[in-house]
C-alpha positions as CSV (number, residue, x, y, z in Angstrom):
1,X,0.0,0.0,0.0
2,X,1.4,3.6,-1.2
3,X,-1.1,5.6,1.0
4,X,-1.3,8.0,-2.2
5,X,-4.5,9.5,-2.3
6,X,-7.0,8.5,-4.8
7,X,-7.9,10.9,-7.7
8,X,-11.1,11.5,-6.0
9,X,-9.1,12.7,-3.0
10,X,-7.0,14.6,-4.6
11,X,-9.5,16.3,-7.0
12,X,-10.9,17.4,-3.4
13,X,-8.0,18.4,-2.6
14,X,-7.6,21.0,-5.2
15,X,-11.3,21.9,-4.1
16,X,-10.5,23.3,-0.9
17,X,-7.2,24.7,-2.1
18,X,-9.1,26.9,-5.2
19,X,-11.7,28.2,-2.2
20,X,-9.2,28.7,0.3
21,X,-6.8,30.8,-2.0
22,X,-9.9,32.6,-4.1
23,X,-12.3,33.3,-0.4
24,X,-10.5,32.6,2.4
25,X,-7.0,34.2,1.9
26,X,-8.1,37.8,1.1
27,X,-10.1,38.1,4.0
28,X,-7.6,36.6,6.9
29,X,-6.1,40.2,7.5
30,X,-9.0,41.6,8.3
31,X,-10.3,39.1,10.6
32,X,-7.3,38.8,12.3
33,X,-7.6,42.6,13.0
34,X,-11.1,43.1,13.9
35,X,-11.1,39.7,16.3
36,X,-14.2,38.0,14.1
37,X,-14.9,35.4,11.7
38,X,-15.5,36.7,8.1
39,X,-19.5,36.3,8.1
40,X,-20.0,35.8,4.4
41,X,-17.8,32.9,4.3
42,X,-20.7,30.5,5.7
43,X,-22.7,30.6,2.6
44,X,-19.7,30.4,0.5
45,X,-18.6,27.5,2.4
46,X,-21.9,25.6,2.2
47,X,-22.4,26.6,-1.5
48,X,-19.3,24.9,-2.4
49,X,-20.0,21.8,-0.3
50,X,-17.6,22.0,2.5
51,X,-20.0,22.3,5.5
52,X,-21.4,18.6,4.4
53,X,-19.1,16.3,4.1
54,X,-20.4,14.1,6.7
55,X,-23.9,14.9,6.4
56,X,-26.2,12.6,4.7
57,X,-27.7,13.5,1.1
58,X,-31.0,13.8,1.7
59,X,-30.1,16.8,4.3
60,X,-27.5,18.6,1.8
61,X,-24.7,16.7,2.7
62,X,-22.2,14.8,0.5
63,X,-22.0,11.7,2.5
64,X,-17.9,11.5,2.5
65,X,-15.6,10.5,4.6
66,X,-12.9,11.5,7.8
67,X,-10.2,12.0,4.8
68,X,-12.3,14.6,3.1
69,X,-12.6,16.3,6.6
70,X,-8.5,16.9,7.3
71,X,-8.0,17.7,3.8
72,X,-10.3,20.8,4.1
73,X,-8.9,21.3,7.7
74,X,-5.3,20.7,6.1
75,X,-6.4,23.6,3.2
76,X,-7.7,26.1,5.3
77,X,-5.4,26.0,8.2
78,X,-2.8,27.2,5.7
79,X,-4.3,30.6,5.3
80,X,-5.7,31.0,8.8
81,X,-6.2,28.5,12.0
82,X,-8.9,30.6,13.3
83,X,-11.2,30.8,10.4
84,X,-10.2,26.7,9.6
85,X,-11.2,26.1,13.5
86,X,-14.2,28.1,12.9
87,X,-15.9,26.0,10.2
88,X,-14.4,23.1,11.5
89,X,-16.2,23.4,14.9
90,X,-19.7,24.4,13.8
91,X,-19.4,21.0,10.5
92,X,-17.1,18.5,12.4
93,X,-16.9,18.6,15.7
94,X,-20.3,20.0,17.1
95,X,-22.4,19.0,13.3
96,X,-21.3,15.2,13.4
97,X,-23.4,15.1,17.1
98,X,-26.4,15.4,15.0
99,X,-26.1,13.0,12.2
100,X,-24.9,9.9,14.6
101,X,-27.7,10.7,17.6
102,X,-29.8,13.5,16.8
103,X,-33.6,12.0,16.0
104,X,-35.2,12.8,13.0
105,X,-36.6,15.8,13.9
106,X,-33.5,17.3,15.2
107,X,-31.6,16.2,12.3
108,X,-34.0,17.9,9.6
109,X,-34.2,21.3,12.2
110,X,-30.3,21.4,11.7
111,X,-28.5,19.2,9.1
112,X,-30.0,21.1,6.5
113,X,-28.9,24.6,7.6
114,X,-25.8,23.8,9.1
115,X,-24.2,22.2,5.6
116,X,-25.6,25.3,3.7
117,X,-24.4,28.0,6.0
118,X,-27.3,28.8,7.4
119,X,-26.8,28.2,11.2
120,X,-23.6,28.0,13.0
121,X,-23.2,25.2,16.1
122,X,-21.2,25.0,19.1
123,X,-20.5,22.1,21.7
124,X,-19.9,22.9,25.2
125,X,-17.6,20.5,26.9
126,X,-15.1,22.2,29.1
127,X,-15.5,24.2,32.1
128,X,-13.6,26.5,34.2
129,X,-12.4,23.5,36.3
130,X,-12.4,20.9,34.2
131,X,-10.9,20.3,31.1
132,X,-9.3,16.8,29.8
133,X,-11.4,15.3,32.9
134,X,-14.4,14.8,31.2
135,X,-16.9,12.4,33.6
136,X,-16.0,15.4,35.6
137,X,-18.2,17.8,34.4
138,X,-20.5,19.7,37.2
139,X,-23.1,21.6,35.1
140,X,-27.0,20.1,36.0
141,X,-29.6,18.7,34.1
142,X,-32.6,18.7,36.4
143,X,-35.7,16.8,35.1
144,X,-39.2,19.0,35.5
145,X,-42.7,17.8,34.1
146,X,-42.3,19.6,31.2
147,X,-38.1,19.1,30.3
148,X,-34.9,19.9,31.8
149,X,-33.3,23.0,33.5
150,X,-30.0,23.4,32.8
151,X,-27.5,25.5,35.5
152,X,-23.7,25.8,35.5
153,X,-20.5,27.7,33.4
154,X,-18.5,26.6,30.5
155,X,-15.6,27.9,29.4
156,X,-12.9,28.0,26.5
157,X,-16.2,27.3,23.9
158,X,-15.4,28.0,20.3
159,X,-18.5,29.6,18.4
160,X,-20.0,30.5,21.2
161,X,-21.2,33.9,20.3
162,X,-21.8,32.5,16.5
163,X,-23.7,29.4,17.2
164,X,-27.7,29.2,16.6
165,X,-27.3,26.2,18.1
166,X,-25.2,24.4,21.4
167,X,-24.6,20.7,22.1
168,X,-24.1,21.2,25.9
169,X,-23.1,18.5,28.1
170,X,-24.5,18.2,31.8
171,X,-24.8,15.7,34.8
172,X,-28.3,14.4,34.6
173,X,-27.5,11.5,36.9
174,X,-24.6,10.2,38.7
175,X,-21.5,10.7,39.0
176,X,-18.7,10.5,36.0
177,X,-19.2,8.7,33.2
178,X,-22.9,6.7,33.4
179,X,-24.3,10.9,34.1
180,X,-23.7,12.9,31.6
181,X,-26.4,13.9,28.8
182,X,-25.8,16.2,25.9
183,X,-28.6,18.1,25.5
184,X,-29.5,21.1,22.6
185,X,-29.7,24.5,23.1
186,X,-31.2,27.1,20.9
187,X,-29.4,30.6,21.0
188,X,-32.1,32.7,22.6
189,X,-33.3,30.1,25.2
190,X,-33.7,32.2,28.5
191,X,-31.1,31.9,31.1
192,X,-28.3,31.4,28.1
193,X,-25.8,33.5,28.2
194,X,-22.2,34.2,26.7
195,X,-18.6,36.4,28.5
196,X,-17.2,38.6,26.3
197,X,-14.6,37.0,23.6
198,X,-11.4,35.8,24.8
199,X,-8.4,37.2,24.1
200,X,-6.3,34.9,23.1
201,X,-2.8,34.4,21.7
202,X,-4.1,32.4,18.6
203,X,-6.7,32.1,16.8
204,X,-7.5,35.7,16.7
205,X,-10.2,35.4,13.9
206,X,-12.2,32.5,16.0
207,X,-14.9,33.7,18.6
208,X,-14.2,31.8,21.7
209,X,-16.2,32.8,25.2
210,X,-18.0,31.5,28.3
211,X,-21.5,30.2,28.6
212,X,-23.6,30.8,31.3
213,X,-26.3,28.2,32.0
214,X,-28.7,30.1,34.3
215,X,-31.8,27.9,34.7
216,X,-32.0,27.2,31.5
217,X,-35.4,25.7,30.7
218,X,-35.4,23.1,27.5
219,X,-38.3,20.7,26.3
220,X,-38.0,16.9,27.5
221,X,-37.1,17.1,23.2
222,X,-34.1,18.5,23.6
223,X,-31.6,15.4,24.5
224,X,-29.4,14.8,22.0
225,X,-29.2,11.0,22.0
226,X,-29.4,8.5,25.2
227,X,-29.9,10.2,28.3
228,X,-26.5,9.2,30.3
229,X,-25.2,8.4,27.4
230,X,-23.4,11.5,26.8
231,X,-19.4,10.9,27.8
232,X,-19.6,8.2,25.1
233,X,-21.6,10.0,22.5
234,X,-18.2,12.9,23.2
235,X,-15.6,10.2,23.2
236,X,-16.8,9.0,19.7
237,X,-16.8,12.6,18.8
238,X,-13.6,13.3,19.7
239,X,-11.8,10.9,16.8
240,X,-12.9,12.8,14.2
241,X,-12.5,16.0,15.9
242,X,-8.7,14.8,16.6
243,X,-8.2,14.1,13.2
244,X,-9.3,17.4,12.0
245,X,-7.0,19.2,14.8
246,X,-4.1,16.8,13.5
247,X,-4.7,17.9,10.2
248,X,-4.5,21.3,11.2
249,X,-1.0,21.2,12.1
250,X,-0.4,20.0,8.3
251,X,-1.9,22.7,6.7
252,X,0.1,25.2,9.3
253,X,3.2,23.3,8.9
254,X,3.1,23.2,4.9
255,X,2.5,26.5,4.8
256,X,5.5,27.3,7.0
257,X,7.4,25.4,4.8
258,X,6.6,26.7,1.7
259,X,7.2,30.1,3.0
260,X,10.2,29.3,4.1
261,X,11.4,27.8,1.1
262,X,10.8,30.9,-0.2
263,X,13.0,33.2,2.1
264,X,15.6,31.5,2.4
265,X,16.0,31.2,-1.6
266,X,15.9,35.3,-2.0
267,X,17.0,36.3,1.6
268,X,20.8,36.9,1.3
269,X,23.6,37.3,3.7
270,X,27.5,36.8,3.1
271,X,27.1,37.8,-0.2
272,X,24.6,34.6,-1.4
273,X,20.9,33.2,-1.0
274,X,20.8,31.8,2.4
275,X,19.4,28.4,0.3
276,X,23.5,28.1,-0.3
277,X,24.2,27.9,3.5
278,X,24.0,24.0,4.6
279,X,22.7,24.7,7.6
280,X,19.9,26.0,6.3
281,X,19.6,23.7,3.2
282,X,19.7,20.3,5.9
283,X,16.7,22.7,8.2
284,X,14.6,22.6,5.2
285,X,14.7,19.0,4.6
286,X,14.1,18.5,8.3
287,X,11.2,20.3,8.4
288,X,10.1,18.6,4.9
289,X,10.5,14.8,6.9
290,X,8.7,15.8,10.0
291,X,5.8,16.8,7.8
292,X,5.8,13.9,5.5
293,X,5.6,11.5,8.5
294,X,3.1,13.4,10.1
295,X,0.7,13.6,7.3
296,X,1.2,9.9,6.7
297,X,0.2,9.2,9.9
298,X,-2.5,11.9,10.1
299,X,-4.2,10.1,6.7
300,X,-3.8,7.0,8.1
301,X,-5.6,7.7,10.9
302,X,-8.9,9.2,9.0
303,X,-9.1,5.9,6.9
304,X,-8.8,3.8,9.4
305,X,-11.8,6.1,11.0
306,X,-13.5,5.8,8.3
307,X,-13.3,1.9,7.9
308,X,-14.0,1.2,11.4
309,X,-10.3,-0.3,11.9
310,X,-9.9,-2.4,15.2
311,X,-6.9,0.4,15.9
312,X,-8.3,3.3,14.7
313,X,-8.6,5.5,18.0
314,X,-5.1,4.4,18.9
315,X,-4.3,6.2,15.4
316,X,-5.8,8.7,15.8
317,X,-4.4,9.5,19.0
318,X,-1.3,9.0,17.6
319,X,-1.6,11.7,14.5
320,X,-3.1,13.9,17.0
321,X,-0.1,14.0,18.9
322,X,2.6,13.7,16.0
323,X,1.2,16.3,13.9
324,X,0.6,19.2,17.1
325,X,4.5,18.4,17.8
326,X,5.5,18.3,14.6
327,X,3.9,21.5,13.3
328,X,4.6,23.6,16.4
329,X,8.6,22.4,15.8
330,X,8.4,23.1,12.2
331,X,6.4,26.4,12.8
332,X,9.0,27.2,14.7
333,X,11.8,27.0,11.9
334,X,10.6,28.7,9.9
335,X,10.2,31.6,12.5
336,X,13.9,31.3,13.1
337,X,15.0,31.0,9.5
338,X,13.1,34.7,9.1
339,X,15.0,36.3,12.1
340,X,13.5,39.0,13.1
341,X,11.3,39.7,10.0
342,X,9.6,36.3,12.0
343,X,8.9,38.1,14.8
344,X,6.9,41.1,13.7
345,X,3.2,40.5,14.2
346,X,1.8,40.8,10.5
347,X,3.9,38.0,9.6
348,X,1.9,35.1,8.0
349,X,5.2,32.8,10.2
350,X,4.1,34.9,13.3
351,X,0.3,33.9,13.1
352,X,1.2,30.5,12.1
353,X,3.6,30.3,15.4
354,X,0.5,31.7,17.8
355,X,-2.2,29.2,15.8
356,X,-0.5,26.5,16.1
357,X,-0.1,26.2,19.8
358,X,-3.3,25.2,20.6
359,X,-3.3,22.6,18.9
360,X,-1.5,20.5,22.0
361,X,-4.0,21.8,24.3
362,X,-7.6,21.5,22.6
363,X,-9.3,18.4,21.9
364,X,-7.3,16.5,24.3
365,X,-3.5,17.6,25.3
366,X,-0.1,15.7,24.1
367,X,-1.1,14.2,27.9
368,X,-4.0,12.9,27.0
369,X,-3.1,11.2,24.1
370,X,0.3,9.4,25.3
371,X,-2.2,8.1,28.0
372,X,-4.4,6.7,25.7
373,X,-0.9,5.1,24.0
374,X,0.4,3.6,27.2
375,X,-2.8,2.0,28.2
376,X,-2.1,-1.3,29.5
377,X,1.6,-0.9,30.1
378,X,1.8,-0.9,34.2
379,X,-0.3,-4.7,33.7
């Protein structure tokens, strides 16, 4: 087996690379400056069939597969991680929720819009105390005649203040894992609430806030899936979500790369292109390896999600954590090999640098995955 891609895959491929270059790139300055996420993109995005790729058919989707996913995630994160994490979010991390447990009337209330551009989703996981814990989670569900009320924070939640629609997670029973429910929330549901954006030090062009859950009252309609089921229904989330994130890191690495290619071919110092120093000559293939494997591994990982392979979360883990490393390392390189024109904020290498660090944190931390690795080793 070559793992080439198939033409189909690479005719994708040159999909999301067109839109990204033609819509995505010539609005990334000015996202990055006013702190929000280029509005008119979500139509554009849906028109082309980029919002759907998971989505069934006969609700606007285009029924493909993991491997589509991190090739658009791969595409856009080369012009900007916090528009990529953007779409990403609202399609393929919060969207997916919906297709696997949503009942059909949830699923035609928001497959529909969500692959078009029409709505905008959200999940909220984390919380101000807990994070890669998970089963730890202390927001309520409280069962009433008539539905739930929901009460607690979350925090660190992507789309937030863009989402017409939340997958929140919340103890409706016991304690950790059997009592958690994920349960939708519409926008303007009373007692929702959002903290003003983050600031934070990438990702500039993605919305990010709290959520307040102030007695949030919700029809008995509005689980999403098995009630207790909910730490599974997120744990099966989470492999394509890590894909996505790993594939990230490609499309921020690659386009390190090729910008550093670049420099160091016109840059000169002692009298020649820097591309005639060694040093720099072996750097570049360095960084060219590292990205190579981590791809490889990274594609790997989405097909064997896609075909259900007996090792496929140990995959994914593993591209999750190989590709973050690997395209923070290569990231930055290629800040070092621009000196101090690296350092400067409009820098496409700066952005890259910031954007690129979350991607050991969210979705589950370099931690996180090396546990899931080194399961089974103390026995």
């Amino acid at each position: 087996m070559t793992w080439e891609l198939t033409e189909e895959h690479l005719d994708f491929r040159e999909t999301c690379r067109a839109f990204t270059d033609r819509k995505v790139r010539p609005l990334v300055d000015g996202a990055e400056a006013a702190g929000t996420f280029p509005a008119e993109l979500w139509k554009e995005l849906g028109a082309a069939g980029l919002l759907g790729l998971v989505t069934p058919a006969d609700h606007g989707g285009a029924e493909g597969d993991a491997l589509a996913v991190a090739l658009l995630a791969e595409e856009l994160s080369r012009a900007s991680g916090g528009i990529a994490v953007t779409v990403l979010v609202s399609a393929y991390m919060a969207g997916p929720h919906f297709v696997r447990s949503g009942t059909p009337e949830q699923q035609g209330r928001w497959l529909g819009p969500l692959a078009a551009g029409e709505g905008v989703a959200a999940i909220a996981v984390t919380e101000p105390g807990t994070g890669s814990d998970v089963a730890a989670i202390t927001s309520t569900a409280r069962r009433t005649p008539d539905g739930w009320v929901l009460d607690g924070r979350k925090m660190f939640i992507t789309n937030a203040g863009l989402a017409d629609v939340l997958v929140v997670a919340a103890r409706s029973g016991g304690p950790r894992h059997g009592g958690i429910t994920l349960f939708l929330v519409e926008r303007d549901t009373p007692g929702l609430s959002f903290g003003r954006p983050l600031a934070k030090m990438g990702w500039h062009s993605s919305d990010t806030r709290e959520v307040v859950l102030d007695g949030v009252e919700i029809p008995a309609d509005a689980v999403l899936g098995a009630e207790g089921r909910g730490f599974h229904q997120i744990m099966e989330g989470f492999q394509l979500e890590r894909v996505a994130l790993a594939a990230m890191g490609l499309g921020h690495a690659a386009e390190c790369l090729d910008l550093a290619r670049a420099y160091v071919r016109d840059r000169e110092a002692f009298g020649a292109p820097l591309a005639h120093l060694q040093t720099i000559r072996h750097r570049i293939a360095a960084m060219e390896i590292g990205l190579e494997a981590a791809r490889l591994v990274t594609y790997q990982s989405a097909a064997r999600l896609d075909a259900g392979h007996p090792e496929a979360a140990a995959s994914v883990a593993r591209a999750k954590y190989l590709a973050a490393v690997t395209a923070n390392r290569i990231v930055d390189d290629a800040v070092q090999l621009f000196g101090g024109a690296g350092f400067v904020e409009e820098s496409p290498v700066a952005r890259h640098y910031r954007d690129a660090r979350i991607l050991r944190i969210g979705g589950g931390t370099d931690e996180i995955q090396l546990e899931i690795l080194s399961r089974g080793m103390e026995s």
